[in-house]
C-alpha positions, -999 to 999 in steps of 0.1 A, spaced: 0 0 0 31 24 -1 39 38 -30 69 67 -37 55 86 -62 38 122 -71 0 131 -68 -4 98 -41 -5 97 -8 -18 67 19 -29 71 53 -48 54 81 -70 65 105 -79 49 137 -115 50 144 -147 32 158 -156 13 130 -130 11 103 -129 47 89 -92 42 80 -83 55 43 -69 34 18 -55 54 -8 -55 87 -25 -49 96 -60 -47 123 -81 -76 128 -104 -100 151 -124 -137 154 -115 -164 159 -142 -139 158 -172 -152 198 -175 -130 207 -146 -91 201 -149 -80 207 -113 -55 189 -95 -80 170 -70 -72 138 -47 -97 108 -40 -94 90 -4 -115 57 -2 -126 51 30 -150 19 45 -183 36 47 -178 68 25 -159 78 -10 -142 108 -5 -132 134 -37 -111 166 -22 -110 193 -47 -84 219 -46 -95 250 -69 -76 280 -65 -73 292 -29 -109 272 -15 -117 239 -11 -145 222 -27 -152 187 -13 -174 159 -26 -185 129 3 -201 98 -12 -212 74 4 -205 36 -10 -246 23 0 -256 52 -23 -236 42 -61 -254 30 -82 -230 29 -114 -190 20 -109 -173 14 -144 -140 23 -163 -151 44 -188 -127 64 -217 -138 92 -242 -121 114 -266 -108 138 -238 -109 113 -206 -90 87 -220 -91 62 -193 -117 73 -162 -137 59 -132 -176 66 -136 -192 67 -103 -230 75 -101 -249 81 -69 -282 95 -61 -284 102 -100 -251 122 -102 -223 115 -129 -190 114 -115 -162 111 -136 -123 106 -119 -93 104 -140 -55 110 -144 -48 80 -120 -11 63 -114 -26 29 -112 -65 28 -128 -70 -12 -123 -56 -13 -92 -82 19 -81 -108 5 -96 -109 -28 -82 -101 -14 -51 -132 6 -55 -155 -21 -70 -145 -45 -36 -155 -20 -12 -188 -8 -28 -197 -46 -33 -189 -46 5 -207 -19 15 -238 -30 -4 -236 -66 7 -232 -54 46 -261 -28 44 -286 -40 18 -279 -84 16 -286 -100 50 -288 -129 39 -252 -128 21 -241 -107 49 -248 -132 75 -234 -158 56 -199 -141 58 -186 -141 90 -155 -119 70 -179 -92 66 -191 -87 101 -156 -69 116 -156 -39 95 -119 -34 114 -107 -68 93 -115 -47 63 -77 -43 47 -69 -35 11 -44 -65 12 -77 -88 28 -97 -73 1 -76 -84 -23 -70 -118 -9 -109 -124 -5 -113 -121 -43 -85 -139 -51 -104 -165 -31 -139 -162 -40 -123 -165 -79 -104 -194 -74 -132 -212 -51 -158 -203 -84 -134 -213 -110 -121 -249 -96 -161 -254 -78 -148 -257 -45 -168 -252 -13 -168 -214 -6 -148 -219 26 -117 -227 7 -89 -201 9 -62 -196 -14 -33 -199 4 -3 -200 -23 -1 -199 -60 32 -214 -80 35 -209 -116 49 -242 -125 44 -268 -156 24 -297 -152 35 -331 -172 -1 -341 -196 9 -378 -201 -18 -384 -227 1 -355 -247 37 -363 -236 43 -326 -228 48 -303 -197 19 -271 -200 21 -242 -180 2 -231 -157 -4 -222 -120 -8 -246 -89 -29 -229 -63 -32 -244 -29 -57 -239 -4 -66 -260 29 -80 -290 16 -70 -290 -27 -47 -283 -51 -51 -272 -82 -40 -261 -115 -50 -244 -145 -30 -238 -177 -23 -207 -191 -12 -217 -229 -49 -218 -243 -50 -256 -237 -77 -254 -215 -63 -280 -193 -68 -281 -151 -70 -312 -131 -83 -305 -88 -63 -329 -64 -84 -334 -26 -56 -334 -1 -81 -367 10 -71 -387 -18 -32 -379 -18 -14 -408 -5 19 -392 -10 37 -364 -17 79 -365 -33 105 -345 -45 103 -360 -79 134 -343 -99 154 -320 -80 175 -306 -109 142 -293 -124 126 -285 -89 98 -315 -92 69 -326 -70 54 -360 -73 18 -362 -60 5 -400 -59 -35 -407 -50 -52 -431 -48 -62 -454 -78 -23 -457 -85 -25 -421 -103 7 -395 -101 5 -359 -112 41 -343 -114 50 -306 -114 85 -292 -121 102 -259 -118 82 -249 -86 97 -225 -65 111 -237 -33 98 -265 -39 112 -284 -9 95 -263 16 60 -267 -4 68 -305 -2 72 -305 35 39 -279 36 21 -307 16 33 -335 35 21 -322 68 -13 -307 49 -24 -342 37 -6 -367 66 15 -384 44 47 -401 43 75 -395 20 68 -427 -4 39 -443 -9 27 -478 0 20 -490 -40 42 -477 -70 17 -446 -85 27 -441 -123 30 -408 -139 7 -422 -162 -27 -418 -153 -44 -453 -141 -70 -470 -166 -101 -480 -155 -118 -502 -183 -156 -507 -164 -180 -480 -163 -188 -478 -129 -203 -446 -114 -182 -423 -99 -198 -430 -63 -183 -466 -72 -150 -455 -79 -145 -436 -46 -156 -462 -19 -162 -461 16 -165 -421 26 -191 -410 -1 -212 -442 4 -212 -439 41 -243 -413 40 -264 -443 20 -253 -473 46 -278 -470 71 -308 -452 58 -319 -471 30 -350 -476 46 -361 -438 40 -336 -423 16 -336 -435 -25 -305 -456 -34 -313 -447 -73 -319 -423 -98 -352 -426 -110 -344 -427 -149 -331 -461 -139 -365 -472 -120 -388 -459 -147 -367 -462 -179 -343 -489 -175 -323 -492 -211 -327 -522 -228 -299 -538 -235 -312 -557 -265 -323 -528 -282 -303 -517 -308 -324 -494 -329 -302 -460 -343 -309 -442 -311 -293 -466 -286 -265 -472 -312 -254 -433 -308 -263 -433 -274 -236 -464 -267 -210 -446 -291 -213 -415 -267 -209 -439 -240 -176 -455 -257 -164 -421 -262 -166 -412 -224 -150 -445 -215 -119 -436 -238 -113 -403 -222 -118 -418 -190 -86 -445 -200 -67 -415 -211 -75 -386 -185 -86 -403 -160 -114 -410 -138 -134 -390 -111 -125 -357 -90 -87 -355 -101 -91 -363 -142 -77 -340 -165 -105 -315 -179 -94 -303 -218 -110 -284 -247 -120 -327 -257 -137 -330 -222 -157 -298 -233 -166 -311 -263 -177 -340 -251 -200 -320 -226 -215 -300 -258 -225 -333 -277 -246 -341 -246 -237 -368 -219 -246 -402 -218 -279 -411 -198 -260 -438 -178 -232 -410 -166 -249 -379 -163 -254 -383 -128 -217 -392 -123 -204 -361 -144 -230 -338 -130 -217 -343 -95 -183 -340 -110 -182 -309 -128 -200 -289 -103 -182 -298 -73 -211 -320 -56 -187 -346 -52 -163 -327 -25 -194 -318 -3 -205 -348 -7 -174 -370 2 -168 -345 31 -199 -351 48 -205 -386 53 -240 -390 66 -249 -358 68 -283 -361 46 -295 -390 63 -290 -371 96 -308 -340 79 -337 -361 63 -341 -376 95 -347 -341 117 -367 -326 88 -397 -350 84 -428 -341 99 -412 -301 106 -438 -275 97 -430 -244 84 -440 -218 62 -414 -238 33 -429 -272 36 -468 -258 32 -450 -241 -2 -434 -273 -10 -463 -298 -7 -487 -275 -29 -455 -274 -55 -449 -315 -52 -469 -325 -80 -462 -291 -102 -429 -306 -109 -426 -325 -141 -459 -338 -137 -458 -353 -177 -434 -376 -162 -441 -412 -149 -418 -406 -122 -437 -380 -106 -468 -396 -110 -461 -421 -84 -452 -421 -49 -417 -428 -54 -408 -397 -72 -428 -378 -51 -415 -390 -18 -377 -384 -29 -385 -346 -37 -402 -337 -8 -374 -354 11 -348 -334 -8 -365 -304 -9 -375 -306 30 -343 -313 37 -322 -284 22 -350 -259 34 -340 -272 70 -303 -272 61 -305 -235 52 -338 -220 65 -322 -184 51 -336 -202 16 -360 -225 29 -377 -230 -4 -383 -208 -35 -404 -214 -66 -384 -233 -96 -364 -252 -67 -387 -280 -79 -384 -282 -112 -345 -283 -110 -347 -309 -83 -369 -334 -101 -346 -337 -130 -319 -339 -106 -335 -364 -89 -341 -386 -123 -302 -393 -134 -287 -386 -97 -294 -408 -70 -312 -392 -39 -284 -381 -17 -265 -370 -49 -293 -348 -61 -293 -333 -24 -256 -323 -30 -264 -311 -65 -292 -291 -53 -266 -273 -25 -239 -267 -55 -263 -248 -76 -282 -228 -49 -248 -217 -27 -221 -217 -51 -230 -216 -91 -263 -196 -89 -255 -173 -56 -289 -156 -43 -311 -174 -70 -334 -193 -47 -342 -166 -18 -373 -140 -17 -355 -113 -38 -341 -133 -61 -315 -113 -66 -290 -132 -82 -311 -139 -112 -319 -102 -116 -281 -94 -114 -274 -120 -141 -303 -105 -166 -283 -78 -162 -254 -91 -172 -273 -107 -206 -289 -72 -210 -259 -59 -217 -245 -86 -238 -275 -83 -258 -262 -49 -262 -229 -61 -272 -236 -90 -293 -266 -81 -304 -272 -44 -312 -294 -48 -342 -322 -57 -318 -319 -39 -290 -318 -10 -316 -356 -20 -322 -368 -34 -291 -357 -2 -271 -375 -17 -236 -352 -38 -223 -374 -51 -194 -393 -72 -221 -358 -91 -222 -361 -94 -183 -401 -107 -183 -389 -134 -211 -357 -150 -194 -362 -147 -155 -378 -181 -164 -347 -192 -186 -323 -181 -154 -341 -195 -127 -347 -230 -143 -317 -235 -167 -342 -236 -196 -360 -266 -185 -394 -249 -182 -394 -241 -212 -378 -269 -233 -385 -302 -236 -371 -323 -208 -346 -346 -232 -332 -310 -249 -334 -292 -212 -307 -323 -196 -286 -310 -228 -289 -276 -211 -276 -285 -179 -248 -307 -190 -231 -274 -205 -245 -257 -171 -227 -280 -149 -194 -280 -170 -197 -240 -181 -215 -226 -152 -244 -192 -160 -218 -189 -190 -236 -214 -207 -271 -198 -201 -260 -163 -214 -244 -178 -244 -274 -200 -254 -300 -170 -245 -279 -151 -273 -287 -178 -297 -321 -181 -289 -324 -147 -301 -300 -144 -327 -320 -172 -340 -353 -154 -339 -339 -121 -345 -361 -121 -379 -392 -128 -368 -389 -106 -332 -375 -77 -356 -412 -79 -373 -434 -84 -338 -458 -53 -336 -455 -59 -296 -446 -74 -268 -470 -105 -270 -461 -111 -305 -426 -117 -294 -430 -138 -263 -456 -160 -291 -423 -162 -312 -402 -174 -286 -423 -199 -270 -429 -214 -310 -395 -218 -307 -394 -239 -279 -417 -259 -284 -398 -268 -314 -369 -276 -304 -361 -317 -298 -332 -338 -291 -329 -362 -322 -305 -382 -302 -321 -389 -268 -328 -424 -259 -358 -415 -237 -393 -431 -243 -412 -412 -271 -439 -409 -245 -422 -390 -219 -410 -366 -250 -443 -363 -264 -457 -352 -230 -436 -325 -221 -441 -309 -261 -478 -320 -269 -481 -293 -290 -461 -306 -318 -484 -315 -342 -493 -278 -342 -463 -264 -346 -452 -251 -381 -417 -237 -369 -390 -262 -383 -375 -284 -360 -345 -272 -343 -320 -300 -325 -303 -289 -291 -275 -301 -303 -270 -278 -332 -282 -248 -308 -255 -255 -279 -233 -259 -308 -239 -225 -328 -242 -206 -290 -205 -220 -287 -194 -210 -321 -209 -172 -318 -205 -163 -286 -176 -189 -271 -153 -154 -267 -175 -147 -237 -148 -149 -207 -159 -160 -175 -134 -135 -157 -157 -106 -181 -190 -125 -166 -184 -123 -128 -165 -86 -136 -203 -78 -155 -221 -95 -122 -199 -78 -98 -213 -42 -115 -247 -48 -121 -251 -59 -87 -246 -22 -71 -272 -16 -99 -299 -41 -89 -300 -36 -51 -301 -1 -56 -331 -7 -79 -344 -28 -51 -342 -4 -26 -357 26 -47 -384 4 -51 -386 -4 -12 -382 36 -6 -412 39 -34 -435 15 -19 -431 32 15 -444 66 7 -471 54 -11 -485 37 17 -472 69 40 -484 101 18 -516 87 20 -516 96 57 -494 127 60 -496 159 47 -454 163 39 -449 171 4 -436 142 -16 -398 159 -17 -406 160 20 -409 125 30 -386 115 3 -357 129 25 -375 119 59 -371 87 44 -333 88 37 -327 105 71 -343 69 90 -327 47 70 -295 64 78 -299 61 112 -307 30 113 -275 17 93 -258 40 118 -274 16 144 -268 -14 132 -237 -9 113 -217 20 128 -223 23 162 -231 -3 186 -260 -25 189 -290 -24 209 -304 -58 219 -334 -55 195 -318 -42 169 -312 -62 136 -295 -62 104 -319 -48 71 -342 -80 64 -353 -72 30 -378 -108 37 -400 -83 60 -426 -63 47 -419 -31 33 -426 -9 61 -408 -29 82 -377 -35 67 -361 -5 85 -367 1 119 -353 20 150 -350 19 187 -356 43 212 -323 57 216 -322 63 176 -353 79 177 -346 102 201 -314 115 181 -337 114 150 -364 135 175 -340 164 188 -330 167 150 -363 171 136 -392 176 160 -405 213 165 -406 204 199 -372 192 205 -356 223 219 -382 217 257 -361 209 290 -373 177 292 -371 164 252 -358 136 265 -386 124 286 -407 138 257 -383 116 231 -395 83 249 -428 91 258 -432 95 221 -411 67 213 -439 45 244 -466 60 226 -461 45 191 -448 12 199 -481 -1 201 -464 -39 195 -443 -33 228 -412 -46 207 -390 -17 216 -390 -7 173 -407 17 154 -412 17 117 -413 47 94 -444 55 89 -453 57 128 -421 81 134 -433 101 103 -476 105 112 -459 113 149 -439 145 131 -469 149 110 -488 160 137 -466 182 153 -461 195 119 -492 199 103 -517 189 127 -544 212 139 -549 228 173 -567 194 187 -547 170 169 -515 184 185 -529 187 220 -544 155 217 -507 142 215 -492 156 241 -524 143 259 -515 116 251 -482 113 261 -493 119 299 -509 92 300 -503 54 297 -493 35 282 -470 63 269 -463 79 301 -438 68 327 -422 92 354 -390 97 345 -359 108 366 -318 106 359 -299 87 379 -270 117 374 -286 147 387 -257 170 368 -279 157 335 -306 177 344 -336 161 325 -309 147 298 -311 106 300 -282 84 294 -283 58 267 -289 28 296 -321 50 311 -337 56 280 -338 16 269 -346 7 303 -377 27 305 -383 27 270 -389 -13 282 -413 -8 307 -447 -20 310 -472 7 328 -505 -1 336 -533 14 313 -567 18 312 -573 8 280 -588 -29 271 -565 -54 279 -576 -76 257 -568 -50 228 -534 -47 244 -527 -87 243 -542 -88 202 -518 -62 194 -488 -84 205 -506 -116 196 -499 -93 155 -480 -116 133 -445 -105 145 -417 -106 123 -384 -128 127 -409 -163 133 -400 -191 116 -435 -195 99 -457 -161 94 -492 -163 101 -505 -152 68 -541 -151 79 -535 -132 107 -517 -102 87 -553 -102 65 -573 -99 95 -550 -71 110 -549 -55 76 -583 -55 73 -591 -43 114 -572 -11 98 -588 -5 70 -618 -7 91 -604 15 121 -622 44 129 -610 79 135 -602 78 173 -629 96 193 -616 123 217 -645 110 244 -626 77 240 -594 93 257 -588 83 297 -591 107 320 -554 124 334 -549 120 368 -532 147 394 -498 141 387 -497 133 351 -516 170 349 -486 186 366 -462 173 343 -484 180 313 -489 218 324 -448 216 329 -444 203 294 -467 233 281 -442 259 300 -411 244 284 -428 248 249 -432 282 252 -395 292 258 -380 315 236 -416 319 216 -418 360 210 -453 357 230 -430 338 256 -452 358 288 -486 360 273 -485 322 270 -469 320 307 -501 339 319 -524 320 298 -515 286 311 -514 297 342 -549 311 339 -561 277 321 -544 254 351 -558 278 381 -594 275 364 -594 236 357 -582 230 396 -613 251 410 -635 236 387 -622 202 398 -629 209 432 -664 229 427 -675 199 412 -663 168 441 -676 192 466 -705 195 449 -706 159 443 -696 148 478 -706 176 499 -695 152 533 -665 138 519 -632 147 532 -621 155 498 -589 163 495 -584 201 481 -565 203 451 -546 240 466 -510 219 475 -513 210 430 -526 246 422 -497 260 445 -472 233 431 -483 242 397 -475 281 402 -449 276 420 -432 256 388 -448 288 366 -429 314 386 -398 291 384 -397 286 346 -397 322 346 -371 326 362 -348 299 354 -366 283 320 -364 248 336 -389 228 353 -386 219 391 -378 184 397 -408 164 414 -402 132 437 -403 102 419 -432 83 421 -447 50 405 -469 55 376 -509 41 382 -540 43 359 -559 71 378 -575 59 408 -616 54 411 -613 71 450 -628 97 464 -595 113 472 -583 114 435 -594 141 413 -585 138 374 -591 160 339 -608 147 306 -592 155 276 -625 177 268 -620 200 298 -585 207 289 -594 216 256 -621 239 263 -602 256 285 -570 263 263 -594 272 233 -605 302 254 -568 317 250 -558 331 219 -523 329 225 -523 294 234 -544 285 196 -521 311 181 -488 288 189 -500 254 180 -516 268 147 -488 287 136 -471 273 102 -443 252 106 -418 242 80 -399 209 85 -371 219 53 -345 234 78 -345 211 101 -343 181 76 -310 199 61 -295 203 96 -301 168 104 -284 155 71 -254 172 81 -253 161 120 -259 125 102 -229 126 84 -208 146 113 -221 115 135 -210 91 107 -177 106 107 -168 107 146 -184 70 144 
């Protein structure tokens, strides 16, 4: 990170939560403007320091609000950075080290968006959660990781340790290739770099031994089992990586059995599950009872040996081919994979070994042979759960494939619902989405049960990341991603089809499916052959066929409809000349043949020309195009969160649009302050986009009372504190110690824009519980100011009310969120009790009892301070509180002329007493503390209705003069943006 040269300087600073600054170049803002200028990066923020003249200018950005990061270059920028935010164009150039910048860049705005707006991704990385671990170096290392992990299939917790660029000795070719060994715990691997297309992955499980082959040319033997030897020469220091192996995989300098450097034939055509035996067969021993020891294609379409008609004959010469390359690169996890593997993969795999190669390729195999048992175990606790994911996957059962015979019978069925059941326990962050079915039951009919299991965890958590959860993100980043090759490869149509969301509504099928919802079944296994060997690669490329194809016929559609018509006459004729399956399960899943005029089109040919066309498509350029679109789609998410929001809220609230647009921002920046920045409060949580809208972001009391002294009208009292959390009491009618947005913002509404009643009303109702609770500081140098620890601790308490307690227990009994199954019915009917909630009666309010009445007539002298009528509205509450107390006690004495009433004179004289002192002093006299009752139905207790009160102040123009003056809520929402980002700062 230390660099010697002009225009660049690095520092660190020490802070809370990671505010240390990576690096800082020089560079030109807005290619208009050629000033010398210098760009710090920071964790949370993006800082741009321009130095014009004599005055500084300077830019803060902050990471959760890009939208847009990309290398850009024009005719006067010739290489830039393009950074939008909040729908700003920022353009940085003149940089020493562009790549380096911008990767640096795109890792920490991929961070920032994955730790504010993901959850699910964020939780799943425990990396992520110690902002402080955030390093440019870790940064770096973490995509070297995540890269090498996606490339070789490995389970995501692999780490690269070390990489060696070293040759590797291809015995089938009789010649060394180049390439680089990387290491992590558990594998090594390699990957040429000549164009050969040649890797092989070696499980530290399987290696028996590990030897200094050929010293002279700095050689390491590595023998596994099945008598195979892979040797690598001119490593460097190669005897240290030797002795680092050794100890890594417990072996011995020389092995038991001679291993040739030849790689080991195996003549039968056992499945792969065969060849490895013992630890991946240990999860079937033992539960065969429950768990499916076969694939189902074998169960329901066992091939006939005896038939030879032109079909089987091609489908046995695939099979002969396999077995060749499986003499000559081997067999299983560590064979070599070549441009003749792929090829192999493109002319479609042979029923008998799909299952085997499908484990294979995606990397099923490792979890698999690393978990002995573990399904079994899993299917074992699953059955008979019930959650919200097993209703959804019982009503999907027999949606899946139901044109086949396998899921027309028990057996099929039972082995999905296990399978499904069983991953939606093993990662309940998933549970189950739709299309999980319909990828599971073809799993399910060339893999056996346990394998499909595996297969299903490979695509869901490693080769489709954030497909299969409620915001299916993922496959929105990857349309994307084929959006823009469209653009690319395909500018002719985009050119006439200017919408590019009809491209979205056509393939978010295509993504989350792999095609086979919308093929045939014996063309979709074609599809996921290349999936499983290519990865989403193979999607885009044969979604650009599929329209390049078409491109006639959708260049003549009039509309939309017309062109989805097209495309699904397209499907529907497309067919697998070559597949050995049944002609009645392919009839089934394409009835409509006979009405199809489109000439026939065989999946073969199409994964064929999608190669040929668009083959150039790198998979480092496909996770670089998913890595930027993703800033773009979670943005897009969360501007239509924010949109869905004030919908709901403007329709209560009289703020102007612009109003509650930046109300919006200013909560949902305190709440990342809350959970992100600063330190958590027990009930806090991470963003959970799986809530409903409204209550995605929420607060606690001490973040609404920083949000309350920045924006209320009101926040400038003595006691704002105590009026903060009696607030705060007041609209956490769930007692769950969180507020959403739109009760904070109908709270400022009324104190904004309410009318005389509505806003004595509330502070009525904030003497009174459930809202009110005496309060008192343990520090008496605080004054009325509460510590953090006071304000959660009474913000907790339960006070007596009035009120129906059986209201009380239905609001709790709400369908909460954070249960494992939501109560669906239960948010109708409490949807539907407020739609059908009347306007609250003032008649309806309890009455206030003696002391609440002191502190509400407090509360009204601390409003008036520093008001221009300041002593008029002294002497006008002070006339309003001397009249209600001898009206109270007029009316018990003439209601109880006997009784020994006690004579309100010691509350009248306490409540001029605390007049005369506010005048003095402008703060409220501190009263004993006392515990907080609903007012009490003796004789001896004398109380106010809300109706007396208001009469009484409506006869004081003064006092209707300062609640119904206009109030204007801009100022304070600009003040409050900058304290935000001052407190983000310090933080």
């Amino acid at each position: 990170m230390t660099e010697a040269q002009s225009y660049k300087e690095l520092s660190t600073v020490n802070s809370h939560c990671s505010q240390w600054q990576l690096s800082a170049f020089s560079t030109w803002k807005d290619w208009a403007i050629k000033q010398r200028k210098q760009l710090h990066q920071a964790t949370n923020e993006q800082h741009s320091h321009l130095l014009i003249l004599i005055f500084s200018v300077k830019l803060v950005i902050s990471w959760d609000e890009i939208s847009k990061l990309e290398k850009t270059s024009n005719v006067i920028l010739t290489e830039s950075i393009h950074v939008c935010s909040r729908g700003e164009d920022h353009y940085f150039s003149m940089f020493l080290h562009i790549n380096e910048t911008f990767l640096l860049m795109e890792q920490l705005a991929n961070y920032a968006v994955r730790r504010l707006f993901d959850k699910e991704t964020f939780e799943s990385d425990l990396v992520l959660h110690d902002p402080l671990q955030i390093t440019k170096r870790g940064l770096e290392n973490r995509a070297h990781s995540e890269q090498f992990s996606a490339f070789f299939r490995l389970p995501k917790e692999e780490t690269l340790k070390e990489v060696h660029e070293c040759f590797l000795w291809v015995p089938f070719c009789h010649f060394n290739t180049l390439g680089k060994m990387c290491i992590s715990e558990n594998y090594i691997c390699f990957a040429s770099q000549d164009g050969s297309l040649c890797s092989i992955i070696i499980p530290l499980r399987e290696v028996i031994a590990v030897e200094k082959a050929d010293p002279a040319n700095k050689g390491v033997s590595i023998s596994t089992k099945g008598k195979r030897a892979f040797r690598f020469t001119e490593v460097k220091d190669f005897e240290h990586l030797v002795a680092k192996l050794r100890i890594r995989s417990g072996t011995t300098s020389s092995p038991h059995h001679t291993a040739s450097t030849e790689v080991a034939t195996t003549s039968n055509s056992d499945n792969l599950v065969d060849y490895y035996e013992g630890p991946l067969m240990a999860g079937q021993k033992g539960s065969s009872t429950t768990v499916s020891t076969e694939a189902l294609m074998t169960v329901f379409h066992p091939q006939d040996a005896d038939n030879l008609d032109s079909k089987m004959l091609k489908e046995k010469m695939k099979e002969q081919s396999w077995n060749i390359l499986f003499v000559e690169y081997g067999r299983g996890v560590s064979m070599f994979r070549t441009k003749k593997t792929r090829d192999l993969v493109l002319r479609g795999i042979p029923e008998t070994l799909r299952g085997e190669l499908w484990l294979l390729f995606s990397g099923a195999v490792n979890d698999m042979a690393t978990n002995p048992g573990y399904y079994s175990e899993v299917v074992e606790k699953s059955l008979g759960t019930c959650t919200l994911a097993t209703d959804e996957i019982e009503r999907d059962l027999r949606r899946s494939l139901p044109e086949h015979p396998a899921f027309q019978s028990d057996t099929g069925i039972s082995a999905l619902r296990r399978v499904l059941t069983a991953y939606a326990y093993r990662n309940p962050k998933i549970g189950y989405c739709q299309a999980m079915n319909i990828l599971t039951s073809v799993l399910l009919l060339y893999a056996k049960e346990e394998e499909a299991f595996w297969l299903l965890v490979a695509v869901c958590e490693r080769m489709l990341p954030d497909y299969f959860n409620r915001r299916i993100i993922g496959a929105l980043v990857d349309q994307a991603v084929f959006e823009e090759l469209i653009r690319d490869h395909l500018s002719q149509l985009t050119d006439y089809i200017t919408d590019m969301t009809f491209f979205s509504s056509v393939s978010l099928s295509w993504f989350l499916t792999l095609f086979i919802s919308v093929l045939p079944i014996e063309s979709a296994v074609s599809v996921v052959d290349c999936f499983f060997y290519d990865g989403i690669k193979a999607i885009l490329q044969l979604g650009l066929a599929v329209l390049d194809y078409n491109m006639d016929k959708l260049l003549t559609s009039k509309d939309d409809a017309e062109a989805v018509t097209v495309l699904n006459r397209f499907f529907d004729s497309v067919t697998n000349k070559d597949s050995p399956l049944p002609q009645a399960v392919q009839q089934a899943s394409n009835l409509n043949d006979t009405k199809s005029y489109h000439p026939k089109v065989d999946i073969t040919d199409l994964i064929r020309e999608s190669n040929e066309k668009y083959g150039d498509i790198r998979y480092e350029d496909v996770e670089s195009m998913r890595c930027r679109n993703r800033l773009y789609v979670i943005q897009t998410l969360e501007v239509t969160t924010k949109q869905n929001v004030l919908r709901v809220v403007s329709q209560d609230v009289k703020f102007s649009p612009s109003d509650l647009d930046e109300l919006y921002e200013l909560f949902k920046k305190e709440h990342f302050l809350s959970c992100y920045w600063s330190a958590n409060s027990p009930v806090l949580r991470h963003h959970d986009p799986s809530l409903p809208y409204l209550d995605q972001y929420r607060i606690d009391c001490q973040q609404f009372r920083v949000l309350y002294h920045l924006l209320s009208p009101w926040a400038h009292c003595a006691n704002r504190d105590s009026l903060a959390l009696w607030t705060f009491r007041l609209l956490d009618e769930n007692s769950d110690c969180l507020i959403n947005f739109k009760e904070f913002v109908c709270a400022l509404d009324v104190m904004y824009n309410g009318s005389f009643t509505d806003k004595l009303k509330l502070l009525f109702k904030l003497h009174i519980p459930p809202a009110f609770t005496e309060v008192e500081s343990l520090s008496p140098s605080k004054g009325d100011d509460l510590s953090k620890e006071e304000l959660i601790h009474f913000s907790q308490l339960n006070v007596s009310s009035p009120v129906d307690s059986q209201e009380a227990d239905a609001l709790k009994r709400s369908p909460e969120k954070g249960k494992e199954k939501i109560d669906i019915q239960a948010y109708l009917k409490q949807w539907q009790d407020e739609l059908l909630k009347k306007e609250e009666n003032i008649k309806d309010l309890p009455r206030m009892n003696q002391f609440q009445f002191i502190q509400f007539s407090k509360t009204l002298y601390n409003l008036f301070h520093g008001d221009p009528e300041e002593e008029l509205l002294y002497w006008a509450i002070a006339t309003v509180t001397s009249l209600l107390l001898k009206m109270e006690e007029v009316g018990r004495r003439l209601q109880s002329p006997i009784s020994p009433a006690k004579s309100p004179a010691s509350a009248a004289e306490s409540s001029t007493d605390s007049q005369s002192a506010r005048k003095k002093d402008s703060a409220p006299q501190q009263t004993e503390r006392r515990s907080v009752q609903s007012p009490r139905k003796d004789d001896h207790e004398w109380s106010f209705a809300f109706e007396q009160i208001l009469a009484s102040l409506l006869n004081e123009p003064a006092l209707v003069r300062f609640f119904e003056k206009p109030l204007d809520i801009k100022a304070k929402v600009e003040n409050a943006k900058t304290s935000q980002l001052k407190a983000r700062t310090r933080v």
